[in-house]
C-alpha positions as CSV (number, residue, x, y, z in Angstrom):
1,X,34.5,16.5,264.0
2,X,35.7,19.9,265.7
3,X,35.0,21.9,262.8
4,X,31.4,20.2,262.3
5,X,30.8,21.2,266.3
6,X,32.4,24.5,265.6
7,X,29.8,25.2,263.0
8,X,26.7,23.5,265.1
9,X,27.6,25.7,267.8
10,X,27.5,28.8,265.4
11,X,24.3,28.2,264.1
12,X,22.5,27.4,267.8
13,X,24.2,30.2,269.0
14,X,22.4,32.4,266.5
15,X,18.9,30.3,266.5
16,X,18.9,31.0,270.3
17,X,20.0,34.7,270.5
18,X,16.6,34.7,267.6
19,X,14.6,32.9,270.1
20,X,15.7,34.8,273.2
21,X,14.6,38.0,271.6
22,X,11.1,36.7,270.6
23,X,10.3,35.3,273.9
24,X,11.4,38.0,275.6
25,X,8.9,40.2,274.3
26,X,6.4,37.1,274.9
27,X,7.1,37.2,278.2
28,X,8.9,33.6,278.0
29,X,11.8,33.1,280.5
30,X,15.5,32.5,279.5
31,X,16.1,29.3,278.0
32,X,19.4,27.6,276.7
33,X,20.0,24.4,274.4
34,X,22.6,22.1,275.0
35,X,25.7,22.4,272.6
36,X,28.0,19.5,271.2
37,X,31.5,20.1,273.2
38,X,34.9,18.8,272.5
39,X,35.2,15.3,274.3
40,X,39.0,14.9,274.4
41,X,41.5,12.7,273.4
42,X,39.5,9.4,273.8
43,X,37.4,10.4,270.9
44,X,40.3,12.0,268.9
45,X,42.1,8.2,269.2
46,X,38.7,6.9,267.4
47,X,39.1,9.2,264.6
48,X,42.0,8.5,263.7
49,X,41.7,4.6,263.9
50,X,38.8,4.9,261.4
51,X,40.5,7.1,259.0
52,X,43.3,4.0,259.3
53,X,41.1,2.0,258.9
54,X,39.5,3.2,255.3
55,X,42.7,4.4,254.2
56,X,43.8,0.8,254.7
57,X,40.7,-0.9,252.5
58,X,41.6,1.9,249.7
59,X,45.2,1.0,249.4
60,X,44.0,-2.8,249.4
61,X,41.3,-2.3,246.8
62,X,43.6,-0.2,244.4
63,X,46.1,-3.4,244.8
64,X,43.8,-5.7,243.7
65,X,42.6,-3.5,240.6
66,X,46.3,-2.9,239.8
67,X,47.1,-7.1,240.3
68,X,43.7,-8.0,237.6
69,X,44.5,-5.2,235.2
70,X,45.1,-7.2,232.3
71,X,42.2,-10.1,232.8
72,X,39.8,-6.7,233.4
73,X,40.9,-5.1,230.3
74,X,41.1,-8.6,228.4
75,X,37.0,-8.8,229.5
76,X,36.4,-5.6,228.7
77,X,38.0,-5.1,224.8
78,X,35.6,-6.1,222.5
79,X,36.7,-8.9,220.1
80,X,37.3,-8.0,217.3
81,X,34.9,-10.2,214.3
82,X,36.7,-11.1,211.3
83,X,34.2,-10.1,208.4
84,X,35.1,-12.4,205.1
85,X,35.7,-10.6,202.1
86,X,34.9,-11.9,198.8
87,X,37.2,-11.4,196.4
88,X,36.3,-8.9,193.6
89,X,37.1,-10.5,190.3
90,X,39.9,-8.9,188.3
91,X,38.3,-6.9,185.9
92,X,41.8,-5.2,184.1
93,X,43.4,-7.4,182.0
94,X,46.8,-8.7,182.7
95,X,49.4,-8.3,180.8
96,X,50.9,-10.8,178.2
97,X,54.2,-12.0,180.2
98,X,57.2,-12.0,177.7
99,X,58.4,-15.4,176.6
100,X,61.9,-16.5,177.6
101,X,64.0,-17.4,174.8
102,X,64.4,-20.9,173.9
103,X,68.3,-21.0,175.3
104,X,67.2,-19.5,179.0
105,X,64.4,-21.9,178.9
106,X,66.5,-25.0,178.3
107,X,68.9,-23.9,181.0
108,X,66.2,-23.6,183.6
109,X,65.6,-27.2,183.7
110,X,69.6,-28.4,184.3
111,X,70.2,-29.6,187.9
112,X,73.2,-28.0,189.5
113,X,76.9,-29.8,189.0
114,X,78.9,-30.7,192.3
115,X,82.1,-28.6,190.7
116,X,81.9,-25.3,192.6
117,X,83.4,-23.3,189.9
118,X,80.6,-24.6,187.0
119,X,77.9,-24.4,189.3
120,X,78.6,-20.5,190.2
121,X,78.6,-20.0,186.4
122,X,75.2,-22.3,186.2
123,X,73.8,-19.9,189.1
124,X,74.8,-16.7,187.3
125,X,73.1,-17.3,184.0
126,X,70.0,-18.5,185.7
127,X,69.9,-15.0,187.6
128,X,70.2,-13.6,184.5
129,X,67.8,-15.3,182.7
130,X,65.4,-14.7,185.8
131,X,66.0,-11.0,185.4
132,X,65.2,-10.5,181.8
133,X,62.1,-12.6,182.3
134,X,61.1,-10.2,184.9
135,X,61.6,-7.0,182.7
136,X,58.9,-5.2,180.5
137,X,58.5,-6.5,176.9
138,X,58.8,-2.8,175.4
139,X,62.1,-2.7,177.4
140,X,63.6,-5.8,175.8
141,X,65.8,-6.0,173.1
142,X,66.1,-8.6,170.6
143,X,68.9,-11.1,172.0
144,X,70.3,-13.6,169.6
145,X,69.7,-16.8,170.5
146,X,73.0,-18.5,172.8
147,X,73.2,-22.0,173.3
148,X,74.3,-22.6,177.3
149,X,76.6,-25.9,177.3
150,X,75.8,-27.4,180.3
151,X,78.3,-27.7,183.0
152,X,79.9,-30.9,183.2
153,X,81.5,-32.7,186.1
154,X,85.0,-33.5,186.7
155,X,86.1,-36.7,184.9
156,X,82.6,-36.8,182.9
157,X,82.9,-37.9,179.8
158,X,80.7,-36.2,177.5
159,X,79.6,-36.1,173.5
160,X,80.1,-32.8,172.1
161,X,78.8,-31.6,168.6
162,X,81.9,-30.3,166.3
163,X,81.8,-27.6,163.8
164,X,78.7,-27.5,161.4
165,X,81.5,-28.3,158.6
166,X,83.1,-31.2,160.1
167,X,79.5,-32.3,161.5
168,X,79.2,-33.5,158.3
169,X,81.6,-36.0,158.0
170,X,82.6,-36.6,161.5
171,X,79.4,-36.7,163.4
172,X,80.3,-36.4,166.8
173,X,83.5,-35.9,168.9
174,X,84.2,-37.1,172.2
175,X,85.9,-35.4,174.8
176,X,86.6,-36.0,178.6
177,X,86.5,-32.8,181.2
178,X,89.3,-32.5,183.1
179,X,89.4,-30.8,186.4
180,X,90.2,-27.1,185.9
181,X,94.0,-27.0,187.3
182,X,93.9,-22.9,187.6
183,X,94.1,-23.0,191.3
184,X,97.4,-25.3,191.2
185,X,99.2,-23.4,188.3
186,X,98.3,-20.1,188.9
187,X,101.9,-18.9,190.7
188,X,103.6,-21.4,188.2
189,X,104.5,-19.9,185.1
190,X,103.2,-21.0,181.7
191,X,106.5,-22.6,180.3
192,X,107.1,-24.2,183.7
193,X,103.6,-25.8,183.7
194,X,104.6,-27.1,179.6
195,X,107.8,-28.3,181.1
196,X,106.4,-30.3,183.7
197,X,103.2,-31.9,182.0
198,X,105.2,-32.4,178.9
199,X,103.9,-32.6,175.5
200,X,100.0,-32.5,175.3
201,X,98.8,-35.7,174.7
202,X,101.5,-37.7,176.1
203,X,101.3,-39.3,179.1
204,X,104.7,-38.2,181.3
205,X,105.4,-41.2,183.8
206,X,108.0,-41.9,185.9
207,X,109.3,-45.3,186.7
208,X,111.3,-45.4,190.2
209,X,114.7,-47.7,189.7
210,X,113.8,-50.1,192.0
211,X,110.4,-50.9,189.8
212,X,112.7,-50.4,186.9
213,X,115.0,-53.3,187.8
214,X,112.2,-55.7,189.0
215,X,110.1,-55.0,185.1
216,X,114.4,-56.2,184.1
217,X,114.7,-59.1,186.1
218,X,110.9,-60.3,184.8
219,X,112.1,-59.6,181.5
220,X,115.5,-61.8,182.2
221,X,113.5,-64.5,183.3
222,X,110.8,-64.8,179.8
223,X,114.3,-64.6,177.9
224,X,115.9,-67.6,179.9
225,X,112.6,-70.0,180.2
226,X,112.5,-69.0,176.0
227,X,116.5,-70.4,175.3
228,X,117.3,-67.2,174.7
229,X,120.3,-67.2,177.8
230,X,122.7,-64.3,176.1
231,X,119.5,-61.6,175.9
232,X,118.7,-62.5,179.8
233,X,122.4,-62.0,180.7
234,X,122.0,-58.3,178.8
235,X,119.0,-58.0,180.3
236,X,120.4,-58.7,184.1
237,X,123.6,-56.4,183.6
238,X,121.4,-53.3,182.7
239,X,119.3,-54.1,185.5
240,X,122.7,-53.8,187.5
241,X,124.0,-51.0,186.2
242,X,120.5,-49.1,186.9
243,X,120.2,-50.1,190.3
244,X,123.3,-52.0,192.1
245,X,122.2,-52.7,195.4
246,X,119.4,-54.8,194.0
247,X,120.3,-58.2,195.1
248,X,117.8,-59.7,193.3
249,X,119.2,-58.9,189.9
250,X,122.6,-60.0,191.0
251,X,122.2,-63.2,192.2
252,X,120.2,-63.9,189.3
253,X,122.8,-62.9,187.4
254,X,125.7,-64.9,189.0
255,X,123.7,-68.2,188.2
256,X,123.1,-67.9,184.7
257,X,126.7,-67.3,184.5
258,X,127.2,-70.3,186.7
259,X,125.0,-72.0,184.3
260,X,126.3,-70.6,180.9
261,X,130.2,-71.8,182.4
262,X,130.7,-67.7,183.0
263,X,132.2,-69.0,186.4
264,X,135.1,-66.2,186.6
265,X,132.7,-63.1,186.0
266,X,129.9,-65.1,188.4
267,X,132.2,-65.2,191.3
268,X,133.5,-61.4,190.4
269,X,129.8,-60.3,190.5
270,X,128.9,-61.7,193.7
271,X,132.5,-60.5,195.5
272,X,131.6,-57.3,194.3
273,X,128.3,-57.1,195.7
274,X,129.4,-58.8,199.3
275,X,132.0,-56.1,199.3
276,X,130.0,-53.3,198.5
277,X,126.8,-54.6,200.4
278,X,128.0,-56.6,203.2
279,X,124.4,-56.9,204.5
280,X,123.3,-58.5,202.1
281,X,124.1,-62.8,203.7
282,X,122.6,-64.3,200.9
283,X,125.4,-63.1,198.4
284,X,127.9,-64.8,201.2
285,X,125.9,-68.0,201.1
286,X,125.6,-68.2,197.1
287,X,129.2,-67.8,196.4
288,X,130.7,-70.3,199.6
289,X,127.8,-72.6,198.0
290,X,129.8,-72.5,194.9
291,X,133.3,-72.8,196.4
292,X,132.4,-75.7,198.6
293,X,131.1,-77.4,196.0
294,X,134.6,-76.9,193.6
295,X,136.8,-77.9,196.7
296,X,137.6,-74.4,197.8
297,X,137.3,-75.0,201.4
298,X,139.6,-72.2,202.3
299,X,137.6,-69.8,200.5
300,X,134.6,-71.1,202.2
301,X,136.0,-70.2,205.3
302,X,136.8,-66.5,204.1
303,X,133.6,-65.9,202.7
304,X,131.9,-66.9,206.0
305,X,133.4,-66.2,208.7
306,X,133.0,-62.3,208.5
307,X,129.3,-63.1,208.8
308,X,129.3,-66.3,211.1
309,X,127.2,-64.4,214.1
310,X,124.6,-63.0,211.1
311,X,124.3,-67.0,210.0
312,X,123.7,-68.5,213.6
313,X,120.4,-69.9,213.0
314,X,120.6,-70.6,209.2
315,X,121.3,-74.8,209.1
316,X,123.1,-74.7,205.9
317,X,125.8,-72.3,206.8
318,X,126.4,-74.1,209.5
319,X,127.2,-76.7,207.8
320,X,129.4,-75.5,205.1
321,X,131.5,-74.2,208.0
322,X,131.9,-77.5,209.2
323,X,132.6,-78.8,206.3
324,X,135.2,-76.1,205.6
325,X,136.5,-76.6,209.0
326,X,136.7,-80.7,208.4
327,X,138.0,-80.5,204.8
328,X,140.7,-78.8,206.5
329,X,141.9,-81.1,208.7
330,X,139.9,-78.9,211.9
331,X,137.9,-81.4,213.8
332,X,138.0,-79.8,216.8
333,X,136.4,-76.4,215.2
334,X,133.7,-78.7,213.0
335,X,132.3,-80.0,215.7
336,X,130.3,-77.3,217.2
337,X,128.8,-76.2,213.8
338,X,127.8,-79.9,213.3
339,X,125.8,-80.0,215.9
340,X,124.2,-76.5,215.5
341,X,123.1,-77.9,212.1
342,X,121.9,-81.5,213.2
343,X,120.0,-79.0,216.3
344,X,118.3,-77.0,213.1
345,X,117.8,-79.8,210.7
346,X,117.9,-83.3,212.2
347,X,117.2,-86.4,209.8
348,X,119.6,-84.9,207.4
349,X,121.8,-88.5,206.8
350,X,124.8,-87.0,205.5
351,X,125.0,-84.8,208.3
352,X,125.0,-86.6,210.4
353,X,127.9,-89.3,209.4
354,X,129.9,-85.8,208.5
355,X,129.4,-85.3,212.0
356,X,130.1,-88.4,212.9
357,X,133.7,-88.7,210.9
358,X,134.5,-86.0,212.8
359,X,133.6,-86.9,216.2
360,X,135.7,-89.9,215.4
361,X,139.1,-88.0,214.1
362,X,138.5,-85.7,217.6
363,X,138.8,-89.0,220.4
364,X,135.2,-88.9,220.8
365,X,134.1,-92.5,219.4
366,X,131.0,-93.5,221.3
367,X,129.2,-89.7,220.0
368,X,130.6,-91.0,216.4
369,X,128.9,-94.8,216.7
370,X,125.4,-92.7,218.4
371,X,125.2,-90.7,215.5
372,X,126.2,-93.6,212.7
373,X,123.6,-96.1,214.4
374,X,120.9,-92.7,214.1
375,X,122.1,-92.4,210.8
376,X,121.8,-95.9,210.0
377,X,118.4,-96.4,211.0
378,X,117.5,-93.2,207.8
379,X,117.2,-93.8,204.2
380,X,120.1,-94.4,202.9
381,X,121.4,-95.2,199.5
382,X,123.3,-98.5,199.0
383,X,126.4,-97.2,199.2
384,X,126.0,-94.9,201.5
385,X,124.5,-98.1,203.8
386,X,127.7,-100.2,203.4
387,X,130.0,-97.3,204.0
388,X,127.8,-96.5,207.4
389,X,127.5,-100.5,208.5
390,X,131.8,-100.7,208.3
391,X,132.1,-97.5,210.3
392,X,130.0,-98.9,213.2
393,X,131.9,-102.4,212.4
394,X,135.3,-100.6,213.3
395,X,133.9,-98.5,216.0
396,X,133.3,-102.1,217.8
397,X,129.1,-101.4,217.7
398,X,126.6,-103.8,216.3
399,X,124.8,-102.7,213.4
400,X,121.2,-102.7,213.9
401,X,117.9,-103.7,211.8
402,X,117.2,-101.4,209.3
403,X,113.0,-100.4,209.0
404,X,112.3,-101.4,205.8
C-alpha cells in the first residue's frame, strides 16, 4: 500500500505543479489537494492479517485438489469404448498338418502306470512323439514304424505275442512283470545277486528249525494214527536231532517208546532232556509219571524234588510227591502235599483215602475218619466202597448213607 501511495503522490504532485502554473497565469490563487499519507502501524497489522488470511484459503484449496486427485482425473479420462472387430476370414490356406505315425498314435491314448520308472519312459516317448508332430513335413524323415509295449505295472500279469516263428505254433506266451530290483542290487555284484536268488526259476526258501520240527512232529503223528509206529519213531528222532530243545518232539517221542515197550531208551530220552533243559517241568512230570506208576517211588522223589517250588500249584505233582513220600514209609512229609492236592482238586476219591491212610499212620485219626466219611459219601467202585466202610469201622465212626 506504501508503494501505491508513493506512486499517487507522484502523480498529484506533478498534476498540481501543471495546474499551479496554469492558474497562475489565470490569475487563480494557490491551491493544494490532499495526498494519501502513511497511517502507521495499525493499518500495517491489517495488511498483513489479510495476506494470512488468503495465503491460508490457498494452502487449503491446494490440499483439497491434492486429497481428490485421483476421483478428478478418474472424471476427467475419457473411457475408453471397446469397438468389436469382426473377424476377417482366413483367406491363405493352411497347411496340411503331417500325420503321426500309427505307433506314436497308439501310444497317445495309454494312461500313465503308477511304477515311477515306466511312467518316466511312458512321458519321454510321448514328448517325443509331440515333437515330431510339431515339425515341418519337408523336415521329416521316413521313420520305420516301432511298436511301443506299453508299460506294465508291478505284479501285472500280462499276454505277450512271441516270435512271428513260434506265433505259429504257440500262439501266445504269458509272462508276469516283476518289479525292477536295479535299485536293491546295484552295489551287489552280479555273481553275488546269482548266489543269493539261486537258480532262476527255482523258488529259494528257507524253513527256520523250529517250523522244521513242528512239519516232523505232524509228520510223526499221520505215520502213528496209520500203524506205521517204526516210520514215526524215525520221524521223531530227526526232528530231535534238528532241533533238541523242542520239547514237543521229545515227549512225543518218549511215549511211543513207552508204547512200542522201548522203556530203557524212553526214560534215557526224557533224562536227557530234564538234564539239558531243566526248564522245561513237563519232562519232570512225564518221566515221575512213569516211575510211580512201575513202583519207583525213590526215583519219583529224585525227579521231583529239584523242581518242587516250580510245581506248587500243579495238583498232580503234588500228589505223586505224596505218594512217593507215603510209599516210603514218610507220613509225616505226605501229609502237606495231600492236602495241597485235595486244596487243588477236591472230589478226587482216591485222594482223598491216600490222604486219609496217611493221616491215620501219623496219630491223627479223627482228620483220617473226616476225610473217609467225605470220601465215602463220592462214587466209588465196589471195592473201593467196602475197603472205605472197614476203615471207618476200625476208626470207631459210623458209616453213613450213601446218595444213591
Amino acid at each position: 500500500m506504501s508503494l501505491i501511495n508513493q506512486v499517487l503522490q507522484n502523480v498529484e504532485a506533478r498534476q498540481g505543479n501543471a495546474a499551479l502554473d496554469g492558474k497562475s497565469d489565470a490569475g487563480w490563487g494557490t491551491q493544494v489537494k490532499p495526498v494519501l499519507s502513511h497511517q502507521g502501524s495499525s493499518s500495517g497489522l491489517g495488511v498483513w492479517i489479510k495476506k494470512l488470511f488468503f495465503g491460508g484459503v490457498l494452502l487449503a484449496l491446494l490440499a483439497t485438489l491434492f486429497m481428490n486427485w485421483p476421483l478428478l482425473m478418474a472424471k476427467l479420462t475419457p473411457t475408453p469404448v471397446a469397438t468389436p472387430v469382426s473377424p476377417v476370414a482366413n483367406t491363405q490356406p493352411m497347411a496340411a498338418q503331417p500325420k503321426a505315425p500309427p505307433a506314436v498314435a497308439a501310444a497317445a491314448w495309454e494312461p500313465p502306470q503308477l511304477t515311477k520308472s515306466l511312467f518316466s519312459a511312458w512321458h519321454t516317448d510321448q514328448a517325443s512323439a509331440a515333437t515330431s508332430v510339431n515339425k515341418p513335413a519337408s523336415a521329416m524323415a521316413p521313420v520305420p514304424v516301432k511298436k511301443v509295449a506299453a508299460p506294465q505295472v508291478e505284479g501285472e500279469f500280462t499276454i505277450q505275442p512271441a516270435d512271428p516263428k513260434a506265433n505259429e505254433a504257440a500262439g501266445a506266451v504269458v509272462s508276469v512283470i516283476e518289479p525292477p530290483l536295479e535299485a536293491a542290487n546295484a552295489v551287489k555284484p552280479g555273481k553275488a545277486r546269482e548266489e543269493e536268488s539261486g537258480p532262476r526259476g527255482v523258488v529259494n526258501k528257507q524253513v527256520r528249525p523250529e517250523q522244521e520240527v513242528n512239519i516232523l512232529i505232524q509228520r510223526a503223528v499221520d505215520h502213528e494214527q496209520k500203524g506205521r509206529l517204526n516210520e514215526a519213531l524215525v520221524t521223531l528222532r530227526q526232528a530231535l536231532n534238528t532241533y533238541p530243545q523242542s520239547e514237543d518232539a521229545r515227549q512225543l517221542l518218549a511215549s511211543y517208546l513207552f508204547e512200542s515197550k522201548q522203556e530203557p531208551e524212553a526214560v534215557a530220552v526224557l533224562q536227557a532232556g530234564i538234564k539239558q533243559y531243566p526248564s522245561q517241568i513237563g519232562l519232570a512230570k512225564s518221566l515221575a509219571k512213569w516211575q510211580l506208576a512201575h513202583a519207583q517211588p525213590d526215583a519219583v522223589l529224585q525227579t521231583l524234588k529239584p523242581v518242587a517250588n516250580v510245581l506248587i500249584q500243579d495238583a498232580e505233582s503234588q500228589w505223586m510227591l505224596a505218594m512217593a513220600y507215603q510209599q516210603t514209609s514218610q507220613h509225616a512229609a505226605a501229609l502237606p502235599h495231600f492236602e495241597r492236592a485235595t486244596v487243588l482238586q477236591p472230589g478226587r476219591a482216591q485222594w482223598m483215602i491216600a490222604y486219609a491212610i496217611s493221616l491215620q499212620a501219623a496219630g491223627q485219626s479223627n482228620q483220617a475218619l473226616q476225610q473217609l466219611q467225605q470220601a465215602y459219601q463220592l462214587p466209588l467202585s465196589e471195592r473201593l466202597s467196602e475197603f472205605v466202610s472197614q476203615r471207618i469201622r476200625q476208626l470207631g465212626g459210623a458209616v453213613p448213607t450213601r446218595n444213591e
